[in-house]
N, C-alpha and C positions, 0 to 999 in steps of 0.2 A: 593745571586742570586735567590734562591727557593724564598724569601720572596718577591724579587722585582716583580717577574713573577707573583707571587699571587694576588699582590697587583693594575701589570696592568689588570688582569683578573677580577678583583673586579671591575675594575675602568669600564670598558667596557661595563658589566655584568650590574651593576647599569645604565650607559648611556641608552643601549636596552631596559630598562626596563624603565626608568623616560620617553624615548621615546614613548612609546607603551603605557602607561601610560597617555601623552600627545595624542595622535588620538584617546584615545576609550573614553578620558573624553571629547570630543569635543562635544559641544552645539549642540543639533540639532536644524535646522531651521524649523519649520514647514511651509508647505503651502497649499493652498486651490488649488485644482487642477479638473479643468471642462473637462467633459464629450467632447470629439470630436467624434463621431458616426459618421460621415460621413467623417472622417480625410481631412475637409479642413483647418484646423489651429484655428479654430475658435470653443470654447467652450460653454455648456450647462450652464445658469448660476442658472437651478435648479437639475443639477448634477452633483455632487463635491464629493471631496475625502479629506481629510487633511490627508499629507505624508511629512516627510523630503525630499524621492526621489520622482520624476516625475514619475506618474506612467502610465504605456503601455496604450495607447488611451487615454489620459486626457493631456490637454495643460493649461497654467497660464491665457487665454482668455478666457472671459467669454460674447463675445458679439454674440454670435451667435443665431439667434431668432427663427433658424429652423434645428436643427441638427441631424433630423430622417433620412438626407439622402435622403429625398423626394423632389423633385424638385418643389418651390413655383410659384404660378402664378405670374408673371411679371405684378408689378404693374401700371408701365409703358403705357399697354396695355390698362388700364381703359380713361386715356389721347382721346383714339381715340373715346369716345364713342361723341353720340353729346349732348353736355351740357344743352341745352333747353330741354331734352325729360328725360334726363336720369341722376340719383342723386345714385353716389357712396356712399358708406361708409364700415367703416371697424371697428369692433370689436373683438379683441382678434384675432383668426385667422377664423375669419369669415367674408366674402365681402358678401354686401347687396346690389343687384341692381334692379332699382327702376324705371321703365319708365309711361309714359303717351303714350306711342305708337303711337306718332302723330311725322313723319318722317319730315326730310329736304330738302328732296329733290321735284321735282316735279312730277305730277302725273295726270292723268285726274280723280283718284277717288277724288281729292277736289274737294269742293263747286266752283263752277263757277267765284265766284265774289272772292274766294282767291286768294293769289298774285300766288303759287304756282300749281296752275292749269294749266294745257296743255292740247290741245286735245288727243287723241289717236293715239299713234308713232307706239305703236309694238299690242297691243288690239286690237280685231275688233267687243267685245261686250263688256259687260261691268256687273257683277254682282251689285244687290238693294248695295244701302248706298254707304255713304259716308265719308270721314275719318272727324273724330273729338277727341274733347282730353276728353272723354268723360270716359273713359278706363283705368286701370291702371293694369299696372305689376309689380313682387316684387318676386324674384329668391334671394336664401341667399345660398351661397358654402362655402365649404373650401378654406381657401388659399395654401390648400397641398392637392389638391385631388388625389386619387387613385385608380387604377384600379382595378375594380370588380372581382370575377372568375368568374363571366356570364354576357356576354353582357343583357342588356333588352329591348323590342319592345317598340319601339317608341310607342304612342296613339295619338289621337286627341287633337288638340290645340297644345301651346305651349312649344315647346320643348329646346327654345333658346334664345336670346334677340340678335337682332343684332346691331351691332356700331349707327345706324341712330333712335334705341329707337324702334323698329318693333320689337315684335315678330316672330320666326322663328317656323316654322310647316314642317310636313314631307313631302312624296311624297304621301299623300290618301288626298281624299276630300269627307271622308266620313266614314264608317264601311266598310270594305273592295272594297274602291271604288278604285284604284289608279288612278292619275290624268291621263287624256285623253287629247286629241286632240281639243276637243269641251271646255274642260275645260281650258288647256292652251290660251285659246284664248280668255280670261276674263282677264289673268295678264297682268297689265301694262310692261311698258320696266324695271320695277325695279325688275320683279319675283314675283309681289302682285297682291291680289284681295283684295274686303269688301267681308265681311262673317258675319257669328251669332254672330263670336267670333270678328271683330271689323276686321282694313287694318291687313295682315298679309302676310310673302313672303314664297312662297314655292321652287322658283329656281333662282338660277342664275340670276343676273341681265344682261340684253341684251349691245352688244356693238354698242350704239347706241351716236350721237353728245350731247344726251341731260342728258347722263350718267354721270356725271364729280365726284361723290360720292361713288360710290358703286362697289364693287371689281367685276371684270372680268376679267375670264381668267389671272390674274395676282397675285401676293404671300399678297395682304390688307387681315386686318385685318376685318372677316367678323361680330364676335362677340363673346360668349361665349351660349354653350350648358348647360342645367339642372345640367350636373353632376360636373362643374365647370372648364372641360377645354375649351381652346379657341378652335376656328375656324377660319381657313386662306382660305384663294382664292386656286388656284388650284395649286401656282408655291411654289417653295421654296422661300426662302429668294435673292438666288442666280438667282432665274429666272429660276432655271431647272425645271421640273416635276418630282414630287418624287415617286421612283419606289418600296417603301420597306413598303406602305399605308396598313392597315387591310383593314377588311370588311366594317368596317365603316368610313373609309379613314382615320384612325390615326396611330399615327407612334411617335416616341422619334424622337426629332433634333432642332438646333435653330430654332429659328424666329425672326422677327425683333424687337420684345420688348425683350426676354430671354440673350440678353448681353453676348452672344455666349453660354450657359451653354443647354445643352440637356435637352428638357420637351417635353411631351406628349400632342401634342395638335392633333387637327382635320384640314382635309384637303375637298374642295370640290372636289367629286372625277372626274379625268379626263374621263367622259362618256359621252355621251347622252344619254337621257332617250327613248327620241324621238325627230327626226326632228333637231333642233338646241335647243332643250332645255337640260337645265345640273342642276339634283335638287341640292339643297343646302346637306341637310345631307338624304339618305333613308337609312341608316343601325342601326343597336342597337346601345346606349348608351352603352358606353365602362365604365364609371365607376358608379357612385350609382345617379343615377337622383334624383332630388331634386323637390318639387314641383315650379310652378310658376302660381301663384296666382292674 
């Protein structure tokens, strides 16, 4: 009976053991495991780990092209610019844009005999020159811009490209000149004058019948600023006014190109400067302004 007992205890003893035996001499499987940094599922495909186990913050995905967690510019967005004036491109994570500054819309600063000439709707002078494609702009951003820890003062000339290939300027018309009354009365109904620096729009386009282009009072897409985020009209996406703007009118939230995903873009802010006019951008660049040339 002692020897059977023995013999099942042997028997047993030996199974636990060829058992255990069996799980610790198990193959391991290695695998390549990418970086998710901003944990949307989607991995770094130049930051990997090789592990048997999956490890904390790394996923077997490796298509993700922007995994800092910084929200990229919708490139979507580029679509609205107007294709005769203005030539996208993109390098690595850098957009290049590219205008002739000679707009689509109509104006009384063209030449006479242009198709796109009208008299003066909303003007009741008119600053020297006239628009020609004579001009050329050239803004190069990040496709993941970021905000600064200091905002920085705007200067003269261009501070922005907007959808119709015009350069966007602030609220001065000069070295500490801010625009006036006598001055507003040179821009046409698009928010432009000629200048040194070639048409350029300083506010607001007017809500007038001959408007059918250029944002007012509503959430279009007005262009992008130096430091590479966009600019929208005054509204949200939804049509509201948005209440939660900096100083420079920007703010995190969709827009109509961001595919519901929250980015920092810029708003025209809901004010008057004077009278019925509302400038396009008068506060600091909110992230690293870039030149535009």
């Amino acid at each position: 009976m002692k020897y059977l007992t023995f013999s099942i205890l042997l028997f047993l003893g030996a199974t636990v053991l060829i058992s255990s035996c069996k799980e610790d001499d198990e193959p391991c499987i290695e695998t390549i495991w990418y970086e998710d940094a901003d944990d949307d599922g989607l991995g770094n495909p130049n930051v990997s780990r090789v592990s048997c186990d999956q490890p904390d913050g790394f996923v077997a995905d490796n298509t993700d092209p922007n995994d800092t967690g910084i929200a990229s510019t919708p490139l979507s967005a580029f679509d609205e610019f107007n294709p005769d004036a203005v030539t996208v491109s993109f390098d690595g994570n850098e957009i290049t844009i590219e205008s002739n500054g000679v707009p689509n819309h109509t104006s009384p600063y063209w030449e006479e005999t242009h198709p796109l000439y009208i008299e003066r709707v909303v003007a009741v002078a008119q600053t020297p020159g006239r628009i020609n494609d004579t001009r050329s702009y050239s803004l190069t951003v990040s496709n993941t811009p970021e905000l600064a820890a200091n905002g920085t003062v705007t200067g003269l000339g261009p501070i922005g490209i907007a959808v119709s290939g015009v350069p966007i300027f602030n609220d001065t018309e000069g070295p500490n000149n801010p625009l006036e009354e006598m001055i507003a009365e040179t821009l046409d109904y698009a928010g432009a004058h000629n200048g040194p620096s070639g048409y350029h729009y300083h506010i607001e386009s007017f809500d007038v019948p001959e408007n059918t282009l250029l944002s007012h009072n509503d959430e279009k897409l007005v262009g992008i600023m130096s430091d590479g985020f966009l600019i929208y009209g005054r509204k949200e996406a939804d049509g509201s006014y948005p209440t939660d703007l900096d100083e420079s009118g920007g703010h995190f939230g969709t827009t109509l190109h961001s595919n519901g995903e929250e980015i920092y873009h810029y708003h025209i802010i809901n004010e008057y400067y004077f009278g019925n006019v509302v400038v396009l951008f008068g506060g600091e660049i909110q992230g690293t302004p870039n030149d535009i040339f």
